[in-house]
N, C-alpha and C positions, 0 to 999 in steps of 0.2 A: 348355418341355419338360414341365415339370409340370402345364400345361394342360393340354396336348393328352393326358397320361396320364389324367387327371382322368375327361375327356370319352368317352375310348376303356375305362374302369370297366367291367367287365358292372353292377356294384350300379348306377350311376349310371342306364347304359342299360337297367335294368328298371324304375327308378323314372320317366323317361320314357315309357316304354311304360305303368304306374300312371296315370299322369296325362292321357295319350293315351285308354283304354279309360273312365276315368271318363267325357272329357266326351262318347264315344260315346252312352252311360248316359245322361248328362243330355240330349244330341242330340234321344235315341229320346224323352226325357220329354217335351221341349219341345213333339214334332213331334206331341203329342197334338191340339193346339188351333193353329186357322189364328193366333190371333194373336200368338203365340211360335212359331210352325213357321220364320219368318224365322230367329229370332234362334237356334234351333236348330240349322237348317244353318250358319251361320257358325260355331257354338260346334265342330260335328261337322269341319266343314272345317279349323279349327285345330289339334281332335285328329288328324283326318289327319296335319296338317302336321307335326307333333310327333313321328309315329310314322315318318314318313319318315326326318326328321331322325335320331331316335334309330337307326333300322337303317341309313345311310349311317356312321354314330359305328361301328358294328363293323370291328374292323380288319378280318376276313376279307373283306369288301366289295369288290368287285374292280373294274372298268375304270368309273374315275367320267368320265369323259369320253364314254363308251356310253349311262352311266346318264341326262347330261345331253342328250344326245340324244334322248332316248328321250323325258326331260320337255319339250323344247321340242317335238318332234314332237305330243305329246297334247295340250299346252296351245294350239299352233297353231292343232287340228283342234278342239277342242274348247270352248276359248272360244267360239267365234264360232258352231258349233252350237247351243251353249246360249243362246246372247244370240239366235239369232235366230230357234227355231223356235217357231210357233206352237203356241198352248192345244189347238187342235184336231190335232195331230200329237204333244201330249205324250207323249200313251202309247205311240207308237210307238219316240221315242227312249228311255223308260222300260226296253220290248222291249231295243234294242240296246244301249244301255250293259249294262243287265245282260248282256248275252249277251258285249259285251268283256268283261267278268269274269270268266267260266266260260272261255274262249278263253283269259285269260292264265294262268290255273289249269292250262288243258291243256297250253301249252307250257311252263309252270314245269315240270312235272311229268315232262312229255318231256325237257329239260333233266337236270334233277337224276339221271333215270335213265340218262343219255350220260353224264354226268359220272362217276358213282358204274361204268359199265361201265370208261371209260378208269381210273379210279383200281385199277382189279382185279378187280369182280366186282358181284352186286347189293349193296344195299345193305342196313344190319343191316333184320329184319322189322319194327320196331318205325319204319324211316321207309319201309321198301318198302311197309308194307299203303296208312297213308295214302296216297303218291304214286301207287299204284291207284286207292284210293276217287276220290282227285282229279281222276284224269285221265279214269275213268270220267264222274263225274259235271257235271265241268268241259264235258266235251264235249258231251254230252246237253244243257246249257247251253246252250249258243253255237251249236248248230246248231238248238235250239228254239225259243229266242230270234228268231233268225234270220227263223224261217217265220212265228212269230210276226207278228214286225214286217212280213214279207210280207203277213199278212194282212190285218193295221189300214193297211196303206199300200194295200194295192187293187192291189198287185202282184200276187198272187194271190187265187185266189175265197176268199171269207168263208166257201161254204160246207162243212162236214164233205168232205174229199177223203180214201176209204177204199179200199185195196185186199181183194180177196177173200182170207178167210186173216187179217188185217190182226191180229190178237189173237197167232195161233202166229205169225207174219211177227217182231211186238216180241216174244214167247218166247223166241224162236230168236235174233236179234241179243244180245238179254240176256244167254244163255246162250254164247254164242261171246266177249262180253268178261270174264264171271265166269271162264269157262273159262279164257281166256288168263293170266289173271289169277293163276286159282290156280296156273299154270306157273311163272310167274313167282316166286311166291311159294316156290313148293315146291321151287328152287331152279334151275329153268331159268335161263340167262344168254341173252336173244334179245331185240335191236333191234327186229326184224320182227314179234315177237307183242306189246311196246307200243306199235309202232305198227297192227297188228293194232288194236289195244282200241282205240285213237283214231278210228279208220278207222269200228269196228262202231259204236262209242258214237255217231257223227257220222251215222252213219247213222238209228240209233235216237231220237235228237234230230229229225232229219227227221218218222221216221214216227211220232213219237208225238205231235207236234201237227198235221199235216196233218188225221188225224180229226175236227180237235174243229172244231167251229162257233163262228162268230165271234162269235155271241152269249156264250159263254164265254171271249171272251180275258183278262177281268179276273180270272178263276181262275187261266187258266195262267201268265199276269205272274207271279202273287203267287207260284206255285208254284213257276216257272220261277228267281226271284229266291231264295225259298228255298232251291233245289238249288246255284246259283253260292253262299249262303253257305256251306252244309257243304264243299263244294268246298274254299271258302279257307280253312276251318278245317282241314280235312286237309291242306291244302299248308301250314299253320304250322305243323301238330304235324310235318311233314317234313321242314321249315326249322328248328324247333324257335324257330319264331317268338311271341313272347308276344302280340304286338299283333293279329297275324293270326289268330289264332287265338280268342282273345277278338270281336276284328271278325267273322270269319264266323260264329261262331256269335250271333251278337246279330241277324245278320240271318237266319241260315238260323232260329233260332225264332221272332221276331217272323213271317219269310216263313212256315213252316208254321201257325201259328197264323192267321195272315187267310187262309191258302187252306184252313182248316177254317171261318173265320167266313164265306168266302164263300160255302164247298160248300153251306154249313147254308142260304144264302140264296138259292143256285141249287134246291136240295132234291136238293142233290148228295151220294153216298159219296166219299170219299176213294177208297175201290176203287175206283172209278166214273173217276175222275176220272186214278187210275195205269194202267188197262187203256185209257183212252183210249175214242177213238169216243162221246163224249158231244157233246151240240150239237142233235142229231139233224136230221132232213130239211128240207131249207129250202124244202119244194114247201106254196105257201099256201094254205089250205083256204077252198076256194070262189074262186082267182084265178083257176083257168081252167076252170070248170065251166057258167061259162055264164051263171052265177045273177047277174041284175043285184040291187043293195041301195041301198035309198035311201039317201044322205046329205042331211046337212041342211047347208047352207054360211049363212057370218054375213057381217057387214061389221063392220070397225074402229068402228062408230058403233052398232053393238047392244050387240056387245063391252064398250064402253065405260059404255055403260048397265045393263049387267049387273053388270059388277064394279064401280061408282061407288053403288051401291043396294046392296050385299051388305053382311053383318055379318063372314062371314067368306069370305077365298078364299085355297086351297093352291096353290101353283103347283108342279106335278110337273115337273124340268128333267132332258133329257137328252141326247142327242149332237145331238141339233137344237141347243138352245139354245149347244152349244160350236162346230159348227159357223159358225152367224151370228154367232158372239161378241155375243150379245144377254144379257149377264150383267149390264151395263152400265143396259141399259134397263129390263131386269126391274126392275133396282132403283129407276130413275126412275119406274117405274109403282107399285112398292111405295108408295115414298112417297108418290103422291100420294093413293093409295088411304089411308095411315094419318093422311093431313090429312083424309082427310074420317069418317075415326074407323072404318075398314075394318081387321080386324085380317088380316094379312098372313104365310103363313107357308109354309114349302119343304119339302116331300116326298121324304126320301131315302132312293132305294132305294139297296140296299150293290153293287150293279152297274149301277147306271145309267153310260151312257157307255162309255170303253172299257179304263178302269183302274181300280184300287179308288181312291174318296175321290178321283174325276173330279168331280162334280157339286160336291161340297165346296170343290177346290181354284178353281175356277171363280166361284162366288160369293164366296166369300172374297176374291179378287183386287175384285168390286164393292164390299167392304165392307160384306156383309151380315151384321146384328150374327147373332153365331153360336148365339144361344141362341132363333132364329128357324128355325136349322138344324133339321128332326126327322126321325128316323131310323122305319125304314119301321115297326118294332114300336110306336112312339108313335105315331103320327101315322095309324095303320088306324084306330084306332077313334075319332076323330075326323071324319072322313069322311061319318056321319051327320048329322052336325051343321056338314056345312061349304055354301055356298051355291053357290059356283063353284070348282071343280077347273080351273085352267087346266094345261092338259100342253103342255109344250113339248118336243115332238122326242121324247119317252118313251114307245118304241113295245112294246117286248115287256113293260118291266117295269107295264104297265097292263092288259096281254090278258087279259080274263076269261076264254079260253081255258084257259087253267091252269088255272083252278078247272073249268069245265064238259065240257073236250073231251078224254076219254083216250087219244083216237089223236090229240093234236095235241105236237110235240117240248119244249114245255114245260109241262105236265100238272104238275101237283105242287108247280111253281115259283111260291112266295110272291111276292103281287104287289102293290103299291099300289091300297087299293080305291076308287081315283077313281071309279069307276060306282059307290059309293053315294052321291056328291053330291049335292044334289037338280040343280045345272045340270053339264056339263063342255064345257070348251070347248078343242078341240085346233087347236093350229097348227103348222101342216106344209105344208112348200112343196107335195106332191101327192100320192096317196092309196099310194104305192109302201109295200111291205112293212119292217120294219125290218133291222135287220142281224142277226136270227134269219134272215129271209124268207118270213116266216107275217102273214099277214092281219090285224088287229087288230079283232075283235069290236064292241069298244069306240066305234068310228068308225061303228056302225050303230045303234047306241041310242041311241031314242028323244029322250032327253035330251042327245044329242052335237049340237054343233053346229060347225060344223070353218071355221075363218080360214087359209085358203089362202096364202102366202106367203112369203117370206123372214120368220123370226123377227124380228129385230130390226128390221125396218121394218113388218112387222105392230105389234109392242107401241109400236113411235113414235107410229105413227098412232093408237092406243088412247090413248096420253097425250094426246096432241093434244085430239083430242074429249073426254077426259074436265076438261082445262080450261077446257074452255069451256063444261061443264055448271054 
């Protein structure tokens, strides 16, 4: 008896919840660097565990037999997604989990609001406002998410899908859920106008990532992720949750903060980026005008002479080299390159791929020492001085486009300056557009010489012949 009084404490059960939001903190520390980011997530996944435990210990906790359902049901569905989706579909289930997060937020929200009506009335302002922001925001979530992940899955088109209007179109949704909202607040009692807000929010979720091009999904991830955090922190200050509330907010900041380091590296505003419609036109300049352009094609055996001779060579990696899952071989041609006293080093731009710290998580899984890693501000003015730019699959973040073409949709946008190598040498299964759907300049200079093929059976065959120089 005096256990279980113990256990069921509020003191007890906030010092659990103490101890839970710490090792979040320490999680987010770890997850700085790929080779603590492991040991990270487990430490993160115990604070979970803890904070579970601790809010099941409150007595007012209701039908644990529901609850335990609910766990087996997740862990069902969920283990076994995790265990088995591919590097190259990462970022998609990145997309939907987060957007299950903003989704459970919505119907906590919806909940707590049925509830609080059956009990008498709404409830005090101080947990009605949150359980608004929530449901607002939760839902914009889960239906952004959604298309999101529509879109890195090739369920629908990658590119910008805008209707006319599309700016006053999300004004007006926006405006019908604040609206509702303030009803609510100002002391309407109505079912049908929270779920009104659910409804508009979910819609507004729809149209406010449809616009964007898929060359920017690593923005709206980061974005999208930080919305689902505020979310849960407004659903804990509703709950009057400590754990949750610490929890979202630790990711809706960290989340807004990378979708400001990212904008800065798309040469995005944040305005820009909340009004939507950024990505821009995916029609390739000069794909269908007629204009033929020389390329210059190599073989695995020039290739190989080229990078076996150099002092130094960057290799620019990106949804190509995830695609072939050629992380592996890069790395077996690193090294062979640094036996023969070649220094060896990886170009990373902060959106290469299709989620932020895609290109990152990928070599890291090779075991590339991470201080080999350089990030695209290091590693520009380097470039001079480098011998061979190998790009793998790194199609938009290399377009000199950017820099010289003002009518082309990424103008502005900070780019890896592989075309100051003095050689670069691109491998790409065939000359198709990237997942902007613009041309890449790049592939017709001079100094480009382009290796045709699956990634990582190109760089085999490059090892290959380079051992036997």
């Amino acid at each position: 008896m005096y256990t279980a009084t113990f256990l069921q404490d509020p003191d007890f059960i906030r010092s659990l919840y103490i101890v839970a939001f710490a090792l979040f903190i320490i999680d987010l520390r770890l997850m700085n660097h790929p080779r603590t980011a492991r040991t990270g997530n487990v430490i993160g996944a115990v604070g979970m565990g803890i904070a579970v435990i601790a809010t099941l210990l409150i007595e007012s906790v209701g039908d644990y037999g529901l609850i335990a359902l609910g766990v087996a049901i997740g862990t069902a569905v969920g283990v076994p997604a995790a265990r088995s989706v591919k590097m190259t579909a990462m970022p998609q289930m990145v997309a939907l989990f987060n957007g299950v997060g903003g989704g459970a937020v919505a119907l906590i929200s919806f909940a707590e609001y049925r509830e609080s009506l059956a009990a008498g009335g709404n409830p005090e302002l101080d947990a009605l406002i949150p359980i608004l922001f929530a449901a607002i925001i939760g839902s914009v979530s889960f239906w952004g998410s959604n298309i999101a992940f529509g879109k890195l899955q090739e369920i629908l088109p990658g590119r910008p899908i805008q209707l006319p209007g599309q700016q006053f179109v999300n004004i007006g949704l926006l405006a019908v859920c604040v609206g509702c909202a303030i009803a609510i607040a100002s002391g309407t009692e109505s079912e049908a106008l929270f779920i009104l807000i659910l409804v508009g929010a979910a819609v507004l979720g729809n149209m406010f990532v449809l616009p964007i091009g898929g060359a920017d999904m690593p923005v709206v991830i980061s974005l999208l992720n930080a919305f689902t955090g505020l979310s849960a922190a407004a659903a804990g200050l509703a709950l009057d949750n400590v754990a949750l509330i610490v929890a979202g907010m630790l990711v809706g900041a960290s989340g807004s903060i990378l979708t400001m380091l990212m904008a800065e590296a798309m040469n995005r505003s944040i305005a820009n980026i909340f009004k939507g419609g950024f990505g821009g036109v995916t029609v390739a300049p000069g794909a269908g005008d007629g204009e033929a352009k020389p390329v210059r094609s190599t073989d695995p055996a020039d290739v190989a002479i080229q990078l076996a001779y150099a002092r130094k060579v960057v290799v620019a990696p990106g949804y190509g080299l995830a695609v072939a899952q050629a992380q592996h071989t890069v790395r077996e041609l690193a090294d062979a390159l640094e036996k023969r006293g070649v220094e060896v080093l990886y170009a990373i731009h902060p959106v290469a791929g299709r989620m932020p710290g895609h290109m990152n998580v990928l070599l890291a899984e090779a075991d590339v020492p991470y201080d080999h890693l350089k990030e695209m501000d290091e590693i520009n003015p380097e470039f001079p001085q480098t011998d061979v730019a190998l790009v793998i699959g790194a199609n938009d973040v290399t377009n000199p486009a950017a820099r010289s073409q003002a009518d082309s949709p990424i103008y502005g946008m900070p780019i890896l300056d592989v075309d100051k190598s003095e050689a670069v040498i691109v491998l790409k299964r065939s000359m198709n557009p990237g997942f902007a759907g613009i041309d890449n300049e790049l592939y017709y200079d001079p100094k480009t010489q382009m290796l045709f093929g699956d990634a990582k059976d190109s760089v085999s065959e490059v090892v290959s012949e380079i051992s036997e120089l």
